[in-house]
C-alpha positions in Angstrom: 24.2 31.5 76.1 20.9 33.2 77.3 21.3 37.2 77.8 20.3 39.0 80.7 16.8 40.5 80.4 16.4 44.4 80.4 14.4 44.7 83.4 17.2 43.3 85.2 19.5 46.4 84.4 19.3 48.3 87.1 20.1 45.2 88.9 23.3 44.9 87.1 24.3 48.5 87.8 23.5 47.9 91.4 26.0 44.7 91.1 28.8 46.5 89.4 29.1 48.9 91.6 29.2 46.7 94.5 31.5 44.1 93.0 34.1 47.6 91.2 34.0 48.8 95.4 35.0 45.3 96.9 37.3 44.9 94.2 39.1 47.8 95.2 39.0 46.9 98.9 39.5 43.3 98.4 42.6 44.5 96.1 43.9 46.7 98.6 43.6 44.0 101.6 45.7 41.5 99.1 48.5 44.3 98.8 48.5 44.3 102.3 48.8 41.1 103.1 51.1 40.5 100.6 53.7 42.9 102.6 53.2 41.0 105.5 54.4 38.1 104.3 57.1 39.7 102.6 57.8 41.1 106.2 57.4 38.0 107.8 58.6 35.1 106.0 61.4 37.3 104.3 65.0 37.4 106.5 63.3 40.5 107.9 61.6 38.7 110.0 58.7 41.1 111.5 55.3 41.3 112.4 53.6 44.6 113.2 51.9 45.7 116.3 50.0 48.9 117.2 50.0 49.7 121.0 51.9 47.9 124.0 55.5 48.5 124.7 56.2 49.4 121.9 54.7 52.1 120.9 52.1 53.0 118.7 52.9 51.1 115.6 56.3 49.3 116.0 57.8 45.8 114.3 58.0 42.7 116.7 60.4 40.4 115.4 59.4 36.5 115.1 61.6 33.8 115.9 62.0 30.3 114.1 60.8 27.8 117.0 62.5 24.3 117.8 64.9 22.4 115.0 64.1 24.6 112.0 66.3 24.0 108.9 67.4 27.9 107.3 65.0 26.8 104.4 61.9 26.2 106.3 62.0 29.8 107.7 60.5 31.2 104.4 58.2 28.2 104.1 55.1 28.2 106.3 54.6 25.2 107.9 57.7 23.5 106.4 59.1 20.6 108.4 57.1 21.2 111.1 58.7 24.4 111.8 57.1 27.1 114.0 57.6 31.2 113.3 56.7 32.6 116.6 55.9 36.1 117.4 57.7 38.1 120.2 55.5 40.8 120.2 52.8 38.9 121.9 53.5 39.4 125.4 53.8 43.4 125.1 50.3 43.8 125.2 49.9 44.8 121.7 47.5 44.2 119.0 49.1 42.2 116.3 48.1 44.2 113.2 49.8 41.4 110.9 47.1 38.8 112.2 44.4 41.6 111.5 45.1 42.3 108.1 45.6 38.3 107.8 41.5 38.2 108.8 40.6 41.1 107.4 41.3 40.0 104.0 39.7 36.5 104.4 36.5 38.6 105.2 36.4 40.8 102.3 37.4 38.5 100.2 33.9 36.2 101.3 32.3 39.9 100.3 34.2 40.0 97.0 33.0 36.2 96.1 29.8 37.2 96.5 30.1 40.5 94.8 31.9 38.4 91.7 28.8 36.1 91.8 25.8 38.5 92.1 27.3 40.2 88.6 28.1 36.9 87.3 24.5 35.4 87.7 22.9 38.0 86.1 25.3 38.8 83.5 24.8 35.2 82.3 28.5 34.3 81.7 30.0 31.0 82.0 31.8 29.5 84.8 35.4 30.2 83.5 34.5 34.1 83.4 33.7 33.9 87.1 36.9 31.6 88.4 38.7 34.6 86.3 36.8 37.0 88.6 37.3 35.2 92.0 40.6 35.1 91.0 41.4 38.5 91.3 41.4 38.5 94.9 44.0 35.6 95.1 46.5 37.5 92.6 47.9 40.7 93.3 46.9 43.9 91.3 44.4 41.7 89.4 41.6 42.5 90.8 42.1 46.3 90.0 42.9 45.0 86.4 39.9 43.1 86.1 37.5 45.9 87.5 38.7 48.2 85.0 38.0 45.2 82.2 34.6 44.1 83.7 33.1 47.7 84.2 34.2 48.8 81.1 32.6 45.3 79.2 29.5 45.5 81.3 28.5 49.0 80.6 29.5 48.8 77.3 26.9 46.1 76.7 24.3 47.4 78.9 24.6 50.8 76.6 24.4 48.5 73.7 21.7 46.4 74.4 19.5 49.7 75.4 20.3 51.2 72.0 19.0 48.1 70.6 15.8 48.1 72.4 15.3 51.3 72.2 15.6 51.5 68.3 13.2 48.5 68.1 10.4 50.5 70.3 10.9 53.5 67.6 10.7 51.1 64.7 7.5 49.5 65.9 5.9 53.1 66.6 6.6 54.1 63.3 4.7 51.7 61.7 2.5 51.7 63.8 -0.7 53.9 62.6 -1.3 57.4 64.6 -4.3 58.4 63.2 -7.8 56.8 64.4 -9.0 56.9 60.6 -6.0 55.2 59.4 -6.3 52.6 62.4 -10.1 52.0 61.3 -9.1 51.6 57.4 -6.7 49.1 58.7 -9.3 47.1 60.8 -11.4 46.8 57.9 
């Protein structure tokens, strides 16, 4: 597999710092989304709102619409059942929706963050469904940034060592003085 060039470094370091900061985020956004769900679709059964009748930040519960089965209440979309919010009509903003949006946003910024490092790191195409797949699975995409800062600047300071040693190996044998560069001409 071909290796990034070294005048693309700074390039690199540029893309891991923007894919370790919407990793976080992205991370972050999943967490929350995650307890919305839990607060949603568990017997809870709660959205959140901030303003309206109910104060400032307050939970709205949701009721199962039409026939729903007992089952289909943890289940979106199951048997055609509908989980509808009663905090709608109190003039509130429904945060649970925001968060839902939110995520889907910076998780487009996280894709592209994962794919600007991935292009010019070279890797293959399972290393980067490993990366996108950090903001699908909770917690892993603050394991992953951990893993793919530590890999990347690792071989960054390896591959600079390299190149470095080779530019003092050629100027060493490389002759410094104009007699010696004359001798050799000759």
């Amino acid at each position: 597999m071909p290796q990034p060039r070294i005048s693309t470094f700074p390039r690199i370091r540029a893309a891991l710092r923007f894919y370790q900061i919407t990793s976080i985020i992205t991370g972050v956004g999943l967490l929350l989304l995650v307890a919305e769900m839990v607060l949603k679709y568990s017997p809870l059964h709660v959205e959140l709102f901030a303003g309206g009748s109910g104060g400032f930040l307050w939970f709205a519960p949701v009721i199962p619409a039409g026939d729903c089965l007992w089952y289909s209440q943890f289940a979106m979309g199951a048997g055609g059942c509908e989980i509808v919010s009663t905090g709608e009509s109190s003039g509130g903003i429904n945060l649970s929706l925001g968060i839902l949006i939110a995520h889907g946003w910076l998780y487009v910024a996280y894709l592209a963050a994962c794919f600007w490092l991935w292009s010019l790191m070279r890797w293959g195409l399972g290393r980067f469904l490993m990366l996108a797949g950090g903001g699908v699975v909770p917690f892993l995409s603050f394991i992953m940034e951990g893993i793919v800062a530590r890999e990347v600047r690792a071989y960054l300071a390896e591959r600079e060592e390299r190149a470095a040693e080779k530019r003092a190996a050629k100027q060493a044998s490389a002759p410094t003085d104009p007699t010696q560069e004359a001798a050799l001409e000759q």
